[in-house]
C-alpha positions in Angstrom: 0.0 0.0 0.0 1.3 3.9 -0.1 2.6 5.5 3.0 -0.8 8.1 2.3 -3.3 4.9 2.9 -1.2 3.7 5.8 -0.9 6.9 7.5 -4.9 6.6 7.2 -4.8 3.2 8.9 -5.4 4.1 12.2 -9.4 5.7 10.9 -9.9 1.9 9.5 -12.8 -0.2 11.3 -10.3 -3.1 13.6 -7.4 -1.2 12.7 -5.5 -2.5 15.7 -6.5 -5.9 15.2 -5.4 -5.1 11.6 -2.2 -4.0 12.4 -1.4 -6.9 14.9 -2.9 -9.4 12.7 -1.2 -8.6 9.5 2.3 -7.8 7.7 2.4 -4.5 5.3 4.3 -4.1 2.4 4.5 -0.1 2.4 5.6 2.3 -0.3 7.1 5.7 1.0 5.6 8.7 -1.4 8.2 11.8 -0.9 7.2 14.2 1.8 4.9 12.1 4.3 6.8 11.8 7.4 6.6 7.9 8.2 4.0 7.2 11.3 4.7 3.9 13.8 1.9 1.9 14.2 3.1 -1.4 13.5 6.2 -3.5 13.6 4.5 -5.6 11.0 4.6 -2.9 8.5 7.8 -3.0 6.3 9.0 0.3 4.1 10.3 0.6 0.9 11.6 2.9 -1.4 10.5 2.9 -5.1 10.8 5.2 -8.1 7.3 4.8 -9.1 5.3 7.9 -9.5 2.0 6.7 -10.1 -0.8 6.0 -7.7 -3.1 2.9 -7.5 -5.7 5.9 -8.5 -4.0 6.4 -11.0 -3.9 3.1 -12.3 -7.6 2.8 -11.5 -8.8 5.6 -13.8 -6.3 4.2 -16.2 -8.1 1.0 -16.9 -11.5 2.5 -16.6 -10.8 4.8 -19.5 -9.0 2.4 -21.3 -5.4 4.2 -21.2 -2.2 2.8 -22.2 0.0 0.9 -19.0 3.0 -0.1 -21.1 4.3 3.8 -20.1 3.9 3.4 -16.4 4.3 0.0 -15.4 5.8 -3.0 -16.4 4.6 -6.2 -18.5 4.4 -8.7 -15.8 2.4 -6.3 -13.2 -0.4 -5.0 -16.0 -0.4 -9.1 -16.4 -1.4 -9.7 -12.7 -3.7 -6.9 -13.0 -5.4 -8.4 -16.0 -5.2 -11.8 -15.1 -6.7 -11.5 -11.5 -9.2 -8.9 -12.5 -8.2 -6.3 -10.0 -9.5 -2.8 -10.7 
């Protein structure tokens, strides 16, 4: 998820039980100071400057992925029907 949905974590319905249940693959954004909420949640840098948003409104208008991510992922998105 992106650092701005986990800095949002702590408004989710169960968010402790979420935290304590759960591990968390987080992607810092530049800018948002990192919150502690969780030692399950690991951080990691990446160059990608796109949003799941993005990504979203993307697919619902039919726009071309090749430019902003690569094969396999747009595969995975495809293939598992997410969006």
């Amino acid at each position: 998820m992106g650092l701005d949905n986990y800095c949002k974590i702590k408004d989710w319905k169960d968010s402790d039980e979420l935290l304590n249940q759960y591990e968390y693959i987080v992607f810092k954004r530049d800018n948002i100071k990192i919150p502690y909420f969780s030692n399950k949640a690991h951080f990691i840098d990446v160059s990608i400057d796109i949003s799941s948003k993005q990504v979203r409104n993307m697919i619902q208008n039919n726009g071309n992925l090749e430019n902003v991510l690569n094969k396999e992922v747009i595969e995975f998105i495809k293939k598992n029907n997410l969006y």
